[in-house]
C-alpha positions as CSV (number, residue, x, y, z in Angstrom):
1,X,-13.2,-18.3,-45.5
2,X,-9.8,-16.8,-46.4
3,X,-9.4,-13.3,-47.5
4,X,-8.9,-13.7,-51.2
5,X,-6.4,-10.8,-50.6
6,X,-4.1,-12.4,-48.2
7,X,-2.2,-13.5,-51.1
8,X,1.0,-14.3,-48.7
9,X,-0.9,-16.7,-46.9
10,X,-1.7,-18.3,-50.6
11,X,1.8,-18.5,-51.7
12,X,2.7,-20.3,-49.1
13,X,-0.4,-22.7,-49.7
14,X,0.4,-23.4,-53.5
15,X,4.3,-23.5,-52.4
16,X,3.3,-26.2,-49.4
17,X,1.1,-28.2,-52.4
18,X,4.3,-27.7,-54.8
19,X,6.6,-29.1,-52.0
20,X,4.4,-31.8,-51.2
21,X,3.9,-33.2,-54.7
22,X,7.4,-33.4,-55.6
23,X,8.1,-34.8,-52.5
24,X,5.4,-37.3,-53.4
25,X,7.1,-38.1,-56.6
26,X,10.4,-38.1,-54.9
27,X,9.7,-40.9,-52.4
28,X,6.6,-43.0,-54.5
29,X,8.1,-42.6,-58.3
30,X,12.4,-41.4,-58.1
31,X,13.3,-43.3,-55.6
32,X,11.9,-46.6,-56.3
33,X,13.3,-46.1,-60.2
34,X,16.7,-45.4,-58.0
35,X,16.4,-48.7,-56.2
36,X,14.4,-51.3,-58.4
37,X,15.2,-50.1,-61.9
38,X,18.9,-49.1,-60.9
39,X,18.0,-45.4,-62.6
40,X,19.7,-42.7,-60.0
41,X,19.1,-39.9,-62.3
42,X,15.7,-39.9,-61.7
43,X,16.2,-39.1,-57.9
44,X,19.2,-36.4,-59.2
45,X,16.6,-35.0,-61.2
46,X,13.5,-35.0,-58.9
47,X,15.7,-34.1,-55.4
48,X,16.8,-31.3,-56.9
49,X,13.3,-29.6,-57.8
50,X,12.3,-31.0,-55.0
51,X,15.4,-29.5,-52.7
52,X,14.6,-26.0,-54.8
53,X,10.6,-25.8,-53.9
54,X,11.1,-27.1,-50.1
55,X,13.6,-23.5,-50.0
56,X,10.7,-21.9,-51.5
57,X,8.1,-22.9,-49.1
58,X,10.9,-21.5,-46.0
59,X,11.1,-18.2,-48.0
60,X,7.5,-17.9,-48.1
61,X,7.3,-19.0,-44.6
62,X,9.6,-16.6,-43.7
63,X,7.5,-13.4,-45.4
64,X,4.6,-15.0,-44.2
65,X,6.1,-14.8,-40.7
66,X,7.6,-11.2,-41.3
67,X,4.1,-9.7,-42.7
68,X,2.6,-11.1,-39.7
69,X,0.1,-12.7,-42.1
70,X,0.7,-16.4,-40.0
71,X,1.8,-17.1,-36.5
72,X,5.2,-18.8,-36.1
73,X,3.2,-22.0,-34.0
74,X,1.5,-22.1,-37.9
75,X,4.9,-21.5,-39.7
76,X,6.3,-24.7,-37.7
77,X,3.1,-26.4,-37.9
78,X,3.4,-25.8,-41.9
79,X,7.4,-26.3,-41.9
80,X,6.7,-29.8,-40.2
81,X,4.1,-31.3,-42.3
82,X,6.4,-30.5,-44.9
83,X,8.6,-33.4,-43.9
84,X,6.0,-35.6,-43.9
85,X,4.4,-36.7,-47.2
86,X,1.0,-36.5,-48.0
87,X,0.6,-34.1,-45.0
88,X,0.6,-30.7,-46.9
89,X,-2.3,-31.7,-48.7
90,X,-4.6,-32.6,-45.7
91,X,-3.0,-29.3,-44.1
92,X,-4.3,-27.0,-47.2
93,X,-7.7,-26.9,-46.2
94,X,-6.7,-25.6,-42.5
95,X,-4.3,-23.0,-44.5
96,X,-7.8,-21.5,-46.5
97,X,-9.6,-20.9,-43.6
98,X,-6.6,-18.7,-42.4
């Protein structure tokens, strides 16, 4: 069970579930309004906060690396399934037992 004070390793768990949900919304909802409902704003909007969270998670990652608090094989392992949707969420119960 994870250390309910290893609250690096939890930031970068909620910032990996942040990242993946607005990526979910960017590819499933944004885009789709982009291409089928000629709305482009809505991937302006969306790519943006999406853009600003994915920085997020790589600052996190980064501390997370620096404290020592995850290995950098788990930092790529994290950075990766961030560019792959729907992984971040399957990868959040690995990232509790941490």
């Amino acid at each position: 069970m994870a250390d309910p004070e290893n609250k690096t390793v939890n930031r970068v768990r909620w910032a990996s579930l942040a990242d993946g949900i607005s990526y979910v919304i960017l590819v499933g909802i944004a885009m789709p309004l982009k291409y089928l409902a000629d709305m482009p704003m809505a991937v302006r909007i969306v790519g943006m906060l999406h853009g600003i969270l994915f920085i997020g998670l790589c600052l996190f990652l980064l501390l997370a690396l620096i404290d020592k608090r995850l290995s950098f094989k788990w930092c790529v392992i994290v950075f990766v399934c961030a560019l792959i949707p729907l992984a971040p969420f399957f990868l959040d119960r690995k990232l509790k037992m941490l």
